[in-house]
C-alpha positions as CSV (number, residue, x, y, z in Angstrom):
1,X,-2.3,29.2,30.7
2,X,-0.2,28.8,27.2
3,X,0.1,32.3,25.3
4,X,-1.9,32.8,22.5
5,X,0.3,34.5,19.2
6,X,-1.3,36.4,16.6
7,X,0.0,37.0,13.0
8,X,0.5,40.5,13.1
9,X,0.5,40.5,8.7
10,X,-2.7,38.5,7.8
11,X,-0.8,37.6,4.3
12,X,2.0,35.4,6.4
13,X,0.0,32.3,6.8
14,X,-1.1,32.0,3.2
15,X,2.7,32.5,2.2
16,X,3.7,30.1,4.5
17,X,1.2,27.4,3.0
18,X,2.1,28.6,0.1
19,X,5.0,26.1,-1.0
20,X,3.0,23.3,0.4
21,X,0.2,24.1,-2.0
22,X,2.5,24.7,-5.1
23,X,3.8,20.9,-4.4
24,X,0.4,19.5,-4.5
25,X,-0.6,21.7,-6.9
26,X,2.0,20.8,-9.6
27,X,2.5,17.2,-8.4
28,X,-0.9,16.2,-7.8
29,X,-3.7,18.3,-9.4
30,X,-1.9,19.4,-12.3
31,X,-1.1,15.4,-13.8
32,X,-4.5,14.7,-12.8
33,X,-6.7,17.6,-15.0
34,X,-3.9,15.9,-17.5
35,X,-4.8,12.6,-17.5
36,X,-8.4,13.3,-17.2
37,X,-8.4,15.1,-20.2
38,X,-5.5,12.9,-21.9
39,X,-8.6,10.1,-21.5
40,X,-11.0,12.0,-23.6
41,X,-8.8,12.0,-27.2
42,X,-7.0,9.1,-29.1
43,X,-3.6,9.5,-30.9
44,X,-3.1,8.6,-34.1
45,X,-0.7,6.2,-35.4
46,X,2.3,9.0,-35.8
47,X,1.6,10.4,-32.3
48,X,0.9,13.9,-34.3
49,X,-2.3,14.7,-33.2
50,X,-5.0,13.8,-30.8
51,X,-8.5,12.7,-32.0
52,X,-11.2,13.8,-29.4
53,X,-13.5,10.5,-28.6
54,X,-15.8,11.4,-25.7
55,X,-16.1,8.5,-23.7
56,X,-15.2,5.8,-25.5
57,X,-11.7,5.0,-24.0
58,X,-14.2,3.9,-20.6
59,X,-16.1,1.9,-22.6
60,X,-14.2,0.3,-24.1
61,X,-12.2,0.0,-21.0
62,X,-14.8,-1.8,-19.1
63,X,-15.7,-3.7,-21.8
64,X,-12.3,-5.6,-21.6
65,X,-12.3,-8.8,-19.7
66,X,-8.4,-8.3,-19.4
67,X,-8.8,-4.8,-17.4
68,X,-11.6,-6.4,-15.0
69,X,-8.9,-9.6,-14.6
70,X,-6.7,-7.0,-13.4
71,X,-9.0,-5.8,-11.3
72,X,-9.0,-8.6,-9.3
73,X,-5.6,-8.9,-9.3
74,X,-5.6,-5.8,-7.6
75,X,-8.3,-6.0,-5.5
76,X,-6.6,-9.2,-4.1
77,X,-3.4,-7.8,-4.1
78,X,-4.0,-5.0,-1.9
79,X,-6.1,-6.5,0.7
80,X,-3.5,-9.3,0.8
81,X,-0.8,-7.0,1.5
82,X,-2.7,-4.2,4.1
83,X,-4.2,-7.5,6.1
84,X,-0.4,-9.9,6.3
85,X,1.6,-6.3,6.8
86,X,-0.8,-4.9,9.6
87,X,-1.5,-8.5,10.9
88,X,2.3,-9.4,11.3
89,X,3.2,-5.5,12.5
90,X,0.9,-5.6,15.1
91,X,2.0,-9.1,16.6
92,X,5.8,-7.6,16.3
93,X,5.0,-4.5,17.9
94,X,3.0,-5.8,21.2
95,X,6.2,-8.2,21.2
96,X,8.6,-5.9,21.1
97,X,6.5,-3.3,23.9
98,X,7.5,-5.9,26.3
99,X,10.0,-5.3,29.1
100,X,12.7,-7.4,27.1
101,X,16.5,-7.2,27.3
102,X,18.1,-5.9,23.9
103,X,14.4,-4.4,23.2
104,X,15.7,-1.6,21.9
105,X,18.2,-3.5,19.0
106,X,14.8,-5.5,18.4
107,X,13.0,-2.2,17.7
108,X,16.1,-0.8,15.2
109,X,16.4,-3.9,13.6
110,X,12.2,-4.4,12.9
111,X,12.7,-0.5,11.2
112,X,14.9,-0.6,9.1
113,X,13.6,-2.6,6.4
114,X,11.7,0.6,5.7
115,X,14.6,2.8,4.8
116,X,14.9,-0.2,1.7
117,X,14.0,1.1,-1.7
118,X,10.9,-0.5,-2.7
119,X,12.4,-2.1,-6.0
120,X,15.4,-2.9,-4.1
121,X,12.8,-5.1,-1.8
122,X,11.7,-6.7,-5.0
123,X,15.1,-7.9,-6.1
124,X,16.1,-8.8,-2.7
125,X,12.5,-11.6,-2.4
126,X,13.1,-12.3,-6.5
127,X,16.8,-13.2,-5.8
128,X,15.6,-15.5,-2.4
129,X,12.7,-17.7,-4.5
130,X,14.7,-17.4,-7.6
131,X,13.4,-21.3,-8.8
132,X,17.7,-21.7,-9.8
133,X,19.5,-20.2,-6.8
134,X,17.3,-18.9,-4.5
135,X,18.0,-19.7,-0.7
136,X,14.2,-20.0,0.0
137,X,13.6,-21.9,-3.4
138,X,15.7,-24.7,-2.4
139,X,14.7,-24.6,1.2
140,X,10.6,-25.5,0.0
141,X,11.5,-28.1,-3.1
142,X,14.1,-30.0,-0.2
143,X,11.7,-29.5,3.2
144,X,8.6,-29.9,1.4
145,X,8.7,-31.1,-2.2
146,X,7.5,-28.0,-3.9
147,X,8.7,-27.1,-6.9
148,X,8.7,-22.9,-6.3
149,X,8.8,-21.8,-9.5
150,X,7.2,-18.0,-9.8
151,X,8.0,-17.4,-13.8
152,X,5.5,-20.0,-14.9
153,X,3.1,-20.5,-11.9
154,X,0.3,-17.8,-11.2
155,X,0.0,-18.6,-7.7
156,X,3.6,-18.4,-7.1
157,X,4.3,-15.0,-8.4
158,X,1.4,-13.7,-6.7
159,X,2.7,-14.9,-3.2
160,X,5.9,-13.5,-4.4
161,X,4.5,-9.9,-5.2
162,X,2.7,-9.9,-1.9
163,X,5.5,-11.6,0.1
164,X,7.5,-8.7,-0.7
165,X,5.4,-5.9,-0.9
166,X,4.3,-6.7,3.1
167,X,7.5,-6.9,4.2
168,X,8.2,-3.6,2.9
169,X,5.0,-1.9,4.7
170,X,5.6,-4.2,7.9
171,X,8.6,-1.7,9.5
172,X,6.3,1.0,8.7
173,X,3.0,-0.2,10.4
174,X,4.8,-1.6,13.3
175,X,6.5,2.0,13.9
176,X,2.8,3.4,14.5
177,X,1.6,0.2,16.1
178,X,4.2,0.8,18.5
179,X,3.9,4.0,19.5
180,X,-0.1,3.4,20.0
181,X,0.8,0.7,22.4
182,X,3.0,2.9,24.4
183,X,0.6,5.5,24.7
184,X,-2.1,2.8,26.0
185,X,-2.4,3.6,30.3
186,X,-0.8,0.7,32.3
187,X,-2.9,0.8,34.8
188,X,-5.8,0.0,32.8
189,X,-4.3,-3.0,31.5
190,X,-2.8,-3.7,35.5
191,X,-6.4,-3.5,36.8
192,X,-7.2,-5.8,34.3
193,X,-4.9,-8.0,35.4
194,X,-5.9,-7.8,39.0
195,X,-9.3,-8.9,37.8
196,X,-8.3,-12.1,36.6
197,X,-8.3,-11.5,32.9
198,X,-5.4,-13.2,31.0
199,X,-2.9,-11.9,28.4
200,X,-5.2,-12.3,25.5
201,X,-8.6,-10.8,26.8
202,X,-6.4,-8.1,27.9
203,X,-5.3,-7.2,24.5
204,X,-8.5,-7.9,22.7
205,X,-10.6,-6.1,25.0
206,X,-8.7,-3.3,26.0
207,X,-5.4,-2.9,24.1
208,X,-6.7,-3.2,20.9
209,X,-9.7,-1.0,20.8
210,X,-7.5,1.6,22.2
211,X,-5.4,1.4,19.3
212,X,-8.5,1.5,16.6
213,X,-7.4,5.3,15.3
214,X,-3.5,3.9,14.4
215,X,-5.2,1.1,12.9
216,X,-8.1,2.6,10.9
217,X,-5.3,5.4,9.7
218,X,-3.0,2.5,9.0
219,X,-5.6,0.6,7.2
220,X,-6.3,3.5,4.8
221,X,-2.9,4.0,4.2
222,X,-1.8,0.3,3.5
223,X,-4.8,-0.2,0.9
224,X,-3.3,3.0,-1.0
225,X,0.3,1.7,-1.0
226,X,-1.2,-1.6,-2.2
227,X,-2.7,0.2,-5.5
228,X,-0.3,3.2,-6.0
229,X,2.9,2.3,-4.6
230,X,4.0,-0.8,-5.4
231,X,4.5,-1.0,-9.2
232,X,8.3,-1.3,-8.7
233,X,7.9,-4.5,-7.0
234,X,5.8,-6.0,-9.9
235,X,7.6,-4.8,-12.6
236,X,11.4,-5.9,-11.1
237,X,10.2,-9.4,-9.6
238,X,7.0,-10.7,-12.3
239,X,7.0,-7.9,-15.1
240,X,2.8,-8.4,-14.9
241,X,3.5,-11.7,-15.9
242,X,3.5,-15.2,-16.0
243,X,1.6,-13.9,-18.8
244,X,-0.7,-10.9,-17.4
245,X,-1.7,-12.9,-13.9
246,X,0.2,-10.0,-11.8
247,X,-0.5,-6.9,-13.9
248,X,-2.6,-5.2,-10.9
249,X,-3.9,-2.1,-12.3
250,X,-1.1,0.8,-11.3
251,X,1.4,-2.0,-13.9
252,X,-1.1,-1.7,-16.5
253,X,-1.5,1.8,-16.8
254,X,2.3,1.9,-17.2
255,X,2.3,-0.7,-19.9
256,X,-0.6,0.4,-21.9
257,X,0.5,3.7,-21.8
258,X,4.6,3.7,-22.4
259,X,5.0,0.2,-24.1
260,X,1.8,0.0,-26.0
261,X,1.4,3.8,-26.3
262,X,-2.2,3.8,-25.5
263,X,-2.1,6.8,-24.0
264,X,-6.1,7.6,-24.2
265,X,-6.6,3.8,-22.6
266,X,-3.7,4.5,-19.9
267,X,-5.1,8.0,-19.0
268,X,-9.0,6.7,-18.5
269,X,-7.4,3.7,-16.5
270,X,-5.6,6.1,-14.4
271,X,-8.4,8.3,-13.6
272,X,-10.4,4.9,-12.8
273,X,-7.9,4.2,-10.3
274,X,-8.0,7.1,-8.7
275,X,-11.2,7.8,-8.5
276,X,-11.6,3.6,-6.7
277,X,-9.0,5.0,-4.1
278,X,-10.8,8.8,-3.3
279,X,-14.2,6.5,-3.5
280,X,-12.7,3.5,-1.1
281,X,-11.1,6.3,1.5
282,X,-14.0,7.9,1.4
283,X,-16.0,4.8,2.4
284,X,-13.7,3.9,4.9
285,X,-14.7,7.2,7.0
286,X,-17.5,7.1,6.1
287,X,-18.5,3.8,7.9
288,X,-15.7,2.1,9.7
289,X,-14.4,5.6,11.4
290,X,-17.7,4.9,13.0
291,X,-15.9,2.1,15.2
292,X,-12.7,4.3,16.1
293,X,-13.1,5.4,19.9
294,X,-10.7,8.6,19.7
C-alpha cells in the first residue's frame, strides 16, 4: 500500500502553483482583458487617443467579405493540416512499432523535425518549390508538366502553407501515436491473430479504438496549432498572398493591426479567434469525447 504525504503548511500548495499561475496570468489572461477591451475604442489618425465605439469594430468586422474569405482560408487550412499530419503520423508510427532492424534510428530520425523552428520549416519548403531553383519545383514541371509556381497561383501557395505546416506537427503527433501503440496489450492483437483476422482488421478494430484518447487529444491540439501557431509559416513562405488567398485569420490580425494599424479591427478579430477555438474545443468534448473508450 503506497504512503500517503500530507502538506504539513496548508499555504505550500498554493505557493507552489503559484508561478504556474503568474505565467498564465500575465501571458494569457492579461493580453486577452487587453485585446478585448483594445476592440471596443478606435484610434485616431495620430495614435493619441482612443475613441470608444461599442461594437462597431464586430460589425463592421463581419460585415467584410474579406474577413469571412479568410475565414475559409482558415477553416480549410487547419483541417487540412490536423487531418494530412495525424493521417501520415499515424501510418509512420504503426510502421515504425514494428519489430524492424535500425527501428530505433527510424524513430530519431521521424523526431527530429520537431526540434525545427517553425519559420525555419517555412523557408526550408519555400526554398524546395521555389518556381526558379527549387529541387521539388523542377522535379513536378520535368515528371509531370506542371508549372509549380506558388507566388501567383492560389492553389499552389495553399499546398505550400499546408505542406509545410504538417510536416512540422507530423514528428509531434507520431511521438504520442507511438507511445499509444506501445501501450496497446499484445496479446489482444495475438488472439486476434489466432482468430483469423488479418493485419488491417486488426488495427481497425482493435488498435485503433484503443488509441481514440491520443487521438482525440491530438486532434484538439492539431486544430489549435493550425489557427494559433502557424503564422510564421505564412508570413516567411506566402506573406497572406498571392494577393490575400493565404491570409488565414492569426496573419490577418497581425497585418491589420501592425501594418495597417487597425488596432480596434485587429483586437475584435483576435478575440473572434479565440473565442472559435475555446467554442471548437469545447465542442470537441462535448460530443466526440463521447467516442473515446479511456
Amino acid at each position: 500500500m503506497a504512503k500517503q504525504y500530507e502538506f504539513s503548511s496548508k499555504g505550500l500548495p498554493y505557493l507552489l502553483v503559484l508561478p504556474q499561475m503568474v505565467i498564465v496570468l500575465v501571458f494569457f489572461f492579461w493580453p486577452s482583458a487587453q485585446a478585448l477591451w483594445q476592440s471596443f475604442f478606435v484610434q485616431d489618425a495620430f495614435g493619441l487617443r482612443s475613441i470608444f465605439v461599442g461594437f462597431d469594430n464586430y460589425l463592421k468586422l463581419f460585415r467584410d467579405p474579406e474577413y469571412w474569405d479568410s475565414f475559409g482560408v482558415s477553416a480549410a487550412f487547419a483541417v487540412t493540416v490536423a487531418l494530412s499530419s495525424m493521417g501520415i503520423a499515424l501510418f509512420l508510427a504503426a510502421q515504425a512499432n514494428k519489430k524492424i532492424r535500425g527501428a530505433s534510428f527510424y524513430k530519431t530520425m521521424l523526431t527530429w523535425p520537431y526540434a525545427v523552428a517553425t519559420m525555419v520549416a517555412g523557408v526550408l519548403w519555400l526554398f524546395m518549390f521555389n518556381p526558379n531553383v527549387g529541387v521539388v519545383a523542377w522535379f513536378l514541371k520535368d515528371a509531370f508538366g506542371v508549372e509549380w509556381n506558388h507566388l501567383l497561383d492560389s492553389t499552389h501557395a495553399f499546398l505550400l502553407i499546408a505542406v509545410a505546416a504538417s510536416w512540422k506537427q507530423i514528428a509531434y503527433n507520431f511521438v504520442f501515436f507511438l507511445a499509444g501503440l506501445q501501450s496497446v496489450p499484445a496479446t489482444l492483437v495475438e488472439a486476434a491473430a489466432i482468430d483469423g483476422a488479418g493485419s488491417f482488421t486488426r488495427f481497425w478494430r482493435i488498435i485503433f479504438p484503443m488509441l481514440s484518447p491520443t487521438t482525440f487529444y491530438l486532434l484538439v491540439m492539431n486544430l489549435v496549432y493550425g489557427f494559433f501557431e502557424t503564422f510564421p509559416i505564412v508570413h516567411q513562405v506566402t506573406g497572406g498572398g498571392p494577393g490575400k488567398a493565404t491570409s488565414i485569420l492569426i496573419y490577418k490580425v497581425w497585418r491589420d493591426g501592425v501594418v495597417n494599424l487597425e488596432l480596434g479591427s485587429s483586437a475584435a478579430q483576435s478575440v473572434v479567434l479565440m473565442i472559435l477555438v475555446i467554442g471548437l474545443t469545447v465542442l470537441q468534448f462535448r460530443f466526440i469525447e463521447r467516442k473515446v473508450t479511456y
